[in-house]
Every structure is written in C-alpha cells, then in structure tokens.
C-alpha positions as CSV (number, residue, x, y, z in Angstrom):
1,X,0.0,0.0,0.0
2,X,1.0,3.7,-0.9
3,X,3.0,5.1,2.5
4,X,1.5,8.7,1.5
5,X,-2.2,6.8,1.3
6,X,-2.0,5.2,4.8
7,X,-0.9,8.9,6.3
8,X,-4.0,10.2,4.7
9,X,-6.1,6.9,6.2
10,X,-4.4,8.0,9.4
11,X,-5.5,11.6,9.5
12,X,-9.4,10.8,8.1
13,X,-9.4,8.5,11.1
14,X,-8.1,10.0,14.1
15,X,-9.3,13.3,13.0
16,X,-13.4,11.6,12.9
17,X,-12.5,9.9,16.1
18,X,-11.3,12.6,18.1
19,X,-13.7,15.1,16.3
20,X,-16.4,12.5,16.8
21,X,-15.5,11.8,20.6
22,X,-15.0,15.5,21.7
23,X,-18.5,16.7,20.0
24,X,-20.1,13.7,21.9
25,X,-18.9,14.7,25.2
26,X,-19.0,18.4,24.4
27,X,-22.8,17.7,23.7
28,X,-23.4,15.2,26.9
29,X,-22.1,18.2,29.4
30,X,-24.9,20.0,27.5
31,X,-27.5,17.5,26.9
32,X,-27.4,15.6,30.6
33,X,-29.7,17.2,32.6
34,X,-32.4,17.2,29.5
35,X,-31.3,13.4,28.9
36,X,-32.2,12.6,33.0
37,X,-35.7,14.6,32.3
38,X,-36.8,12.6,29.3
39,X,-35.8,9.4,31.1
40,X,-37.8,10.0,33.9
41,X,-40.5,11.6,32.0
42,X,-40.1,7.9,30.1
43,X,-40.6,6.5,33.6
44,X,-43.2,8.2,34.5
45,X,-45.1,7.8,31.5
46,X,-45.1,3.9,31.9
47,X,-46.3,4.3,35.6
48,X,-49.3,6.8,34.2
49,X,-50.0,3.9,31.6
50,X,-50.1,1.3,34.2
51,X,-52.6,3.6,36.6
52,X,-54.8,4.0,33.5
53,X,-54.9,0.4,32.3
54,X,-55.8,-0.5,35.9
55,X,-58.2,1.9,36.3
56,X,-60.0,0.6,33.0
57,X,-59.5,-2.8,34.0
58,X,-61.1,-2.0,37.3
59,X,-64.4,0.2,35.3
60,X,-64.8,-3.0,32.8
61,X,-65.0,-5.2,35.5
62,X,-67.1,-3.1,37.8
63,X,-69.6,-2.8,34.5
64,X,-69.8,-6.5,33.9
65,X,-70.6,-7.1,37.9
66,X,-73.3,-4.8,37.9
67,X,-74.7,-5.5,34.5
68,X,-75.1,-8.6,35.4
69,X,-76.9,-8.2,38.7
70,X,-79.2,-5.3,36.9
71,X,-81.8,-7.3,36.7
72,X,-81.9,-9.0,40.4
73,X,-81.6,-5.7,41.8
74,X,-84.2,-3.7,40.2
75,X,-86.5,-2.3,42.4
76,X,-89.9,-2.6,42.1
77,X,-92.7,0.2,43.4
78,X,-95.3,-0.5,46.1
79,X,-98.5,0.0,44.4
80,X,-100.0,1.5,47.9
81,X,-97.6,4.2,48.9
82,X,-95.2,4.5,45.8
83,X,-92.4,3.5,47.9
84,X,-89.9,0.6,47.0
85,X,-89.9,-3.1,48.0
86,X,-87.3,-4.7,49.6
87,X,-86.4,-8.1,50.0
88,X,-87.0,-8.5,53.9
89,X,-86.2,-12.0,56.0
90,X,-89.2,-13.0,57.7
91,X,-90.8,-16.3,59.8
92,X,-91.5,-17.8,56.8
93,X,-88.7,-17.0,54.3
94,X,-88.2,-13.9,52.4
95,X,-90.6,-11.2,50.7
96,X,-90.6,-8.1,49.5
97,X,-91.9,-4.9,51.8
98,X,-92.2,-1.6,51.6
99,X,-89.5,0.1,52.7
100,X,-92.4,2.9,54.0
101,X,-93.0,0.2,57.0
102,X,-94.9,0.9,59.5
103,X,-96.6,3.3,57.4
104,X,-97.4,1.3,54.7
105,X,-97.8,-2.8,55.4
106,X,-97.7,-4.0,52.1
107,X,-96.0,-7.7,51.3
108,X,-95.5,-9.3,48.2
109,X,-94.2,-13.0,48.3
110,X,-91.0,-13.9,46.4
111,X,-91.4,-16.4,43.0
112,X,-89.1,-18.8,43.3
C-alpha cells in the first residue's frame, strides 16, 4: 500500500475519532440534565399507563358485575304508597316490603 495513502487513512481516522469523541462529550455536558428529564419523564409515563390500564380494567370489570346483577336488583314500586320493595327476611322466608314500614304494610311473596 502507498505510504503517502496510509498517512491520509491515518489523518481521516483519528481526525473523525477525536472530532467524533470531543462533539459527543461536548454535547453530553450539554445535553445531561435534558437526557435525565426525558428518562424519567419515560418512567413516569409507563407508571401513568399502568394507573390507567388499571383503572379501566377496574371500570370494565365493575360494568360487567353490575350489568349482570341489573336485573336482580331492580326495584320494584309499592303499588299502595309509591315507595320501593325490599327483599326483607321474615318467619317464613323472604318477601318483599315496603321500605315505608310501618306506614305502609304492604308484602309481596317472592317467585321462586
């Protein structure tokens, strides 16, 4: 190989590296404290994700519990007063009563 082409290899290489090296640390005693903030900002953006997906998780599953007991829990109206039946435990199983009671004695027997 030509002696004068492996000075100019030389040169092209220790020039880039040193050039290379000295802009990267000359721009990381700039850049560091920005770097630290997008990494924790990176952080806590996975810790806001996580919140969220739990809280959704938590929604969807309180929405399928009370979807599903919709229907058992709808209250119905006494037709004397306008007040609402509950289920009550009594002697001889459970009914629905007003929840007006004393006021208003009206009973309804459970379907089974």
């Amino acid at each position: 190989m030509d002696p004068a082409l492996n000075e100019v290899n030389k040169a092209i290489s220790k020039g880039i590296t040193e050039g290379t090296l000295k802009g990267f640390w000359w721009a990381l005693k700039l850049m560091w404290p920005f770097i630290l903030l997008a990494i924790a900002f990176r952080i806590f953006e996975g810790w806001v994700n996580r919140k969220i997906d739990d809280w959704k998780r938590r929604r969807r599953n309180k929405g399928i519990r009370s979807f599903s007991n919709s229907n058992k829990n709808k209250s119905k109206v006494c037709p004397k007063c306008g007040g609402e039946l509950k289920e009550r435990m009594g002697k001889y199983g459970k009914f629905l009563g007003c929840s007006n009671y004393p006021k208003c004695q009206y009973t309804e027997n459970i379907k089974k």
